[in-house]
ROTI-270459 format. One record per residue (C-alpha): residue number from 0; chain; x, y, z. Coordinates in nm, 4 decimals. Example, Ala and Ser with C-alpha at 12.3 -4.5 7.8 and 13.67 -1.06 7.14 Angstrom:
2
num: 0; cadena: A; x: 1.2300; y: -0.4500; z: 0.7800
num: 1; cadena: A; x: 1.3670; y: -0.1060; z: 0.7140
This chain:
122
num: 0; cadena: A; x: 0.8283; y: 3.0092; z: -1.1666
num: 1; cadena: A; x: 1.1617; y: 2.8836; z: -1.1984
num: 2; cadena: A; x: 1.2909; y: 2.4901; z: -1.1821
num: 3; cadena: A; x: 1.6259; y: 2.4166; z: -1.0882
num: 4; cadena: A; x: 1.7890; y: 2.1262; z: -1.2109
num: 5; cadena: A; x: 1.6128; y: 1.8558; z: -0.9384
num: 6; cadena: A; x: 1.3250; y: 2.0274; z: -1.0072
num: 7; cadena: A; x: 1.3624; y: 1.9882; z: -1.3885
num: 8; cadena: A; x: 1.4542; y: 1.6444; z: -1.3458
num: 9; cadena: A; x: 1.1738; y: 1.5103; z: -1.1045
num: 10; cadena: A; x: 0.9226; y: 1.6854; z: -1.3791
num: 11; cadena: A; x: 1.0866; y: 1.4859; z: -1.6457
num: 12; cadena: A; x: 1.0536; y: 1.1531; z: -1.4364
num: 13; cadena: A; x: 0.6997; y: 1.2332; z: -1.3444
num: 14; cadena: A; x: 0.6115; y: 1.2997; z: -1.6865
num: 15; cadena: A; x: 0.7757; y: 0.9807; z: -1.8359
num: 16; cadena: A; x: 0.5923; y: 0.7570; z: -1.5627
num: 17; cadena: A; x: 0.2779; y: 0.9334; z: -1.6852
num: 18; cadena: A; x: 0.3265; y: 0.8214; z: -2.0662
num: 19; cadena: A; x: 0.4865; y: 0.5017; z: -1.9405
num: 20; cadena: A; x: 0.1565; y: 0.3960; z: -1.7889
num: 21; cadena: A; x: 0.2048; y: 0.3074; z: -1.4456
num: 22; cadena: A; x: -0.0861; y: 0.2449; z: -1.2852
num: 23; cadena: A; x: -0.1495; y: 0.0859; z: -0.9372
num: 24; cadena: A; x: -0.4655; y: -0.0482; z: -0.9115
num: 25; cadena: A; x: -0.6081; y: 0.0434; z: -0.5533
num: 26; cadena: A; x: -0.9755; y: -0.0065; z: -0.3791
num: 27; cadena: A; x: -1.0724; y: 0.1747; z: -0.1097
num: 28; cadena: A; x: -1.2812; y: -0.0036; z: 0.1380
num: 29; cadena: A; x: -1.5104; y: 0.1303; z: 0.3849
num: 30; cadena: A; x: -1.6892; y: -0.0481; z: 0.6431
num: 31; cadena: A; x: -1.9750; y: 0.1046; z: 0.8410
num: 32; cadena: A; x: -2.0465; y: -0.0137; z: 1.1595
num: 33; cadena: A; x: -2.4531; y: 0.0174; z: 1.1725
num: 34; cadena: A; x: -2.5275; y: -0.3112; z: 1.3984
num: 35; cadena: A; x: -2.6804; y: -0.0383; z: 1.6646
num: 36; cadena: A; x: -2.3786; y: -0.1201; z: 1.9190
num: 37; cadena: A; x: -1.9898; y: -0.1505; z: 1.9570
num: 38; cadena: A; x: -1.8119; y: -0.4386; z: 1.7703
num: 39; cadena: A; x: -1.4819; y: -0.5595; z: 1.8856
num: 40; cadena: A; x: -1.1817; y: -0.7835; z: 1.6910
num: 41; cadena: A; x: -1.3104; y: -0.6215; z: 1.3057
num: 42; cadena: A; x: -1.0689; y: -0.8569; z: 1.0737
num: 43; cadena: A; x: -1.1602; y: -0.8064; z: 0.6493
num: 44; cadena: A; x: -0.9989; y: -1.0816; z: 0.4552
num: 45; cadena: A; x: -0.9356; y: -1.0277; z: 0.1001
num: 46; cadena: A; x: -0.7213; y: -1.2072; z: -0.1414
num: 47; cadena: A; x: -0.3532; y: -1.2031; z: -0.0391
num: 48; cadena: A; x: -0.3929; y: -0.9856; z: 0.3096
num: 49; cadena: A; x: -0.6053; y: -0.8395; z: 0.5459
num: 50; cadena: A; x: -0.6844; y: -0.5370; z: 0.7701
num: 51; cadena: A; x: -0.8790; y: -0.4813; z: 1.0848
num: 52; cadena: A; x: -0.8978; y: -0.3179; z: 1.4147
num: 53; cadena: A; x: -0.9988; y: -0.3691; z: 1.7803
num: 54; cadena: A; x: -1.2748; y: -0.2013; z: 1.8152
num: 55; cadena: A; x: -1.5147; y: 0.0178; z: 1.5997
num: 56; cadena: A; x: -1.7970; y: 0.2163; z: 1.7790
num: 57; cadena: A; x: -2.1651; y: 0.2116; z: 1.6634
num: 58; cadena: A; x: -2.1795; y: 0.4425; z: 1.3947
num: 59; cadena: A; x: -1.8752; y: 0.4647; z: 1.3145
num: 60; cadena: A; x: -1.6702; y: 0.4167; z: 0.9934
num: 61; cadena: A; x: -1.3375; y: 0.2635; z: 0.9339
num: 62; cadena: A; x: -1.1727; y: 0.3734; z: 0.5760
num: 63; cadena: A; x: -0.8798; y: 0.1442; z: 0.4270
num: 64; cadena: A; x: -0.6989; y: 0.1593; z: 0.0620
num: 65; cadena: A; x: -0.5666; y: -0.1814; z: -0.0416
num: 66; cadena: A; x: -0.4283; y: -0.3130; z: -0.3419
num: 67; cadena: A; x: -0.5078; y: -0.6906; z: -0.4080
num: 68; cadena: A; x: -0.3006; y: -1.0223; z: -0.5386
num: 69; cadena: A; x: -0.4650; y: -1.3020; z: -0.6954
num: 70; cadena: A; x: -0.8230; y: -1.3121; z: -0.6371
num: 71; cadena: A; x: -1.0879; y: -1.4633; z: -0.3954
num: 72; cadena: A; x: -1.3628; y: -1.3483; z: -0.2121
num: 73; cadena: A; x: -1.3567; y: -1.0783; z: 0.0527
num: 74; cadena: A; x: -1.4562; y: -1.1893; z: 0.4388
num: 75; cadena: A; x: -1.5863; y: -1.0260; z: 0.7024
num: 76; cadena: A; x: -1.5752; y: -1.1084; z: 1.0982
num: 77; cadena: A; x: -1.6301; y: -0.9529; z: 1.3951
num: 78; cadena: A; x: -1.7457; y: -0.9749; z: 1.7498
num: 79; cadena: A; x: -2.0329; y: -0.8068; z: 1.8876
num: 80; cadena: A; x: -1.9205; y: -0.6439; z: 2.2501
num: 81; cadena: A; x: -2.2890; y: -0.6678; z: 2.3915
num: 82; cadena: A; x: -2.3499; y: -1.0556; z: 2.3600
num: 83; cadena: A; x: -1.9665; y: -1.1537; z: 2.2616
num: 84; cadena: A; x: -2.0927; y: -1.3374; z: 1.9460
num: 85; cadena: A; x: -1.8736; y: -1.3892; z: 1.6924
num: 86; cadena: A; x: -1.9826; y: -1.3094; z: 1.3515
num: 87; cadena: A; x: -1.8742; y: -1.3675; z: 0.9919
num: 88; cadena: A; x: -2.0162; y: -1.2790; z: 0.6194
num: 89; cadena: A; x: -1.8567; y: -1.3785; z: 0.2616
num: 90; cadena: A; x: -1.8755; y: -1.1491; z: 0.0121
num: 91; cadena: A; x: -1.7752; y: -1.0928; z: -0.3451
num: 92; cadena: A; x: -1.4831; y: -1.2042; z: -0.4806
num: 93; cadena: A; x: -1.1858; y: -0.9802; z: -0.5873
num: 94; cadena: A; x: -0.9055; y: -1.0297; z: -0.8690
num: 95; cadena: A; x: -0.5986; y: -0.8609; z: -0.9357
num: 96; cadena: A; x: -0.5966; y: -0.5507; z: -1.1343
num: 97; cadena: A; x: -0.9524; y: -0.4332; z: -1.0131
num: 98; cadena: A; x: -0.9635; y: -0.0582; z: -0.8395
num: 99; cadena: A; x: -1.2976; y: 0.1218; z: -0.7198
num: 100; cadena: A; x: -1.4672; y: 0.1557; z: -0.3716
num: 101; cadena: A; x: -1.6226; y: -0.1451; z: -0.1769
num: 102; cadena: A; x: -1.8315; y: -0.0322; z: 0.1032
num: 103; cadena: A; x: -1.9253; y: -0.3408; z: 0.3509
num: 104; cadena: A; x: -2.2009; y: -0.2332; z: 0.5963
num: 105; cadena: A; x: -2.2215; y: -0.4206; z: 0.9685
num: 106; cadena: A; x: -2.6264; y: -0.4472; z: 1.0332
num: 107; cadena: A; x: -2.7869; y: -0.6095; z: 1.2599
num: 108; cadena: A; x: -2.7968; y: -0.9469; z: 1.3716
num: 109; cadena: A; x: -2.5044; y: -1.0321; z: 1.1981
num: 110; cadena: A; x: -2.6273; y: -0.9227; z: 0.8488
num: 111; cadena: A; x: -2.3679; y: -0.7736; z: 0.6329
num: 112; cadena: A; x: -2.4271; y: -0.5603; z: 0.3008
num: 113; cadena: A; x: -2.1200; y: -0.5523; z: -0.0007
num: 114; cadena: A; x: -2.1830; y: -0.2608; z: -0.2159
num: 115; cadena: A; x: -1.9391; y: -0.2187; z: -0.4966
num: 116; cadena: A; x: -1.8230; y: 0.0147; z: -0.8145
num: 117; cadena: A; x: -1.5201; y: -0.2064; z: -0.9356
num: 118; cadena: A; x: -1.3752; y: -0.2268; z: -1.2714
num: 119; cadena: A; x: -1.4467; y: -0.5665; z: -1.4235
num: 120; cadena: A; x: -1.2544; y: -0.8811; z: -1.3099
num: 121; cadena: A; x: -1.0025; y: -0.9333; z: -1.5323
């Protein structure tokens, strides 16, 4: 395989980032939808921003990669589209520097499970 001289280059920048030690520090969120029915107005608050969408059918799953500043807890609300009620959950709380998976599962009757695999707050 032959490099030209971009190519050279880009594999020397790559490779000094590497020993450098950048590192973004991401979680990836899931949140599962298993309240039996359609939810509508999905917002998840964490600590400097939030994400969301309009609507999320029953059994469904919305993914989302998100990278957080400062720290606080996460927050969950939502509207059921069969009754319109408006529901909301806290769950754990979140500093900077933390990566992993947090998977927030929408039950029934408003219940709400936070399952994590984060690195340690910091």
């Amino acid at each position: 395989m032959k490099l030209g001289i971009v190519g050279l280059v880009a594999l020397g920048f790559a490779a000094s980032l590497a020993v450098a030690g950048c590192h973004s520090y991401r979680i990836d969120a899931v949140v599962e939808n298993r309240t039996g029915g359609p939810i509508e107005l999905l917002e998840v608050d964490y600590p400097s921003a939030s994400f969301g969408m309009d609507k999320l059918a029953a059994g469904s799953d919305d993914h989302y990669r998100f990278q957080v500043r400062g720290s606080g807890p996460v927050k969950v609300q939502y509207t059921e589209s069969s009754t319109q009620k408006a529901r909301q959950s806290t769950g754990p709380s979140l500093s900077e520097h933390q990566e992993g998976h947090l998977e927030i599962v929408l039950l029934p009757e408003g219940k709400v499970e936070f399952h994590t695999e984060l690195t340690p707050q910091s």
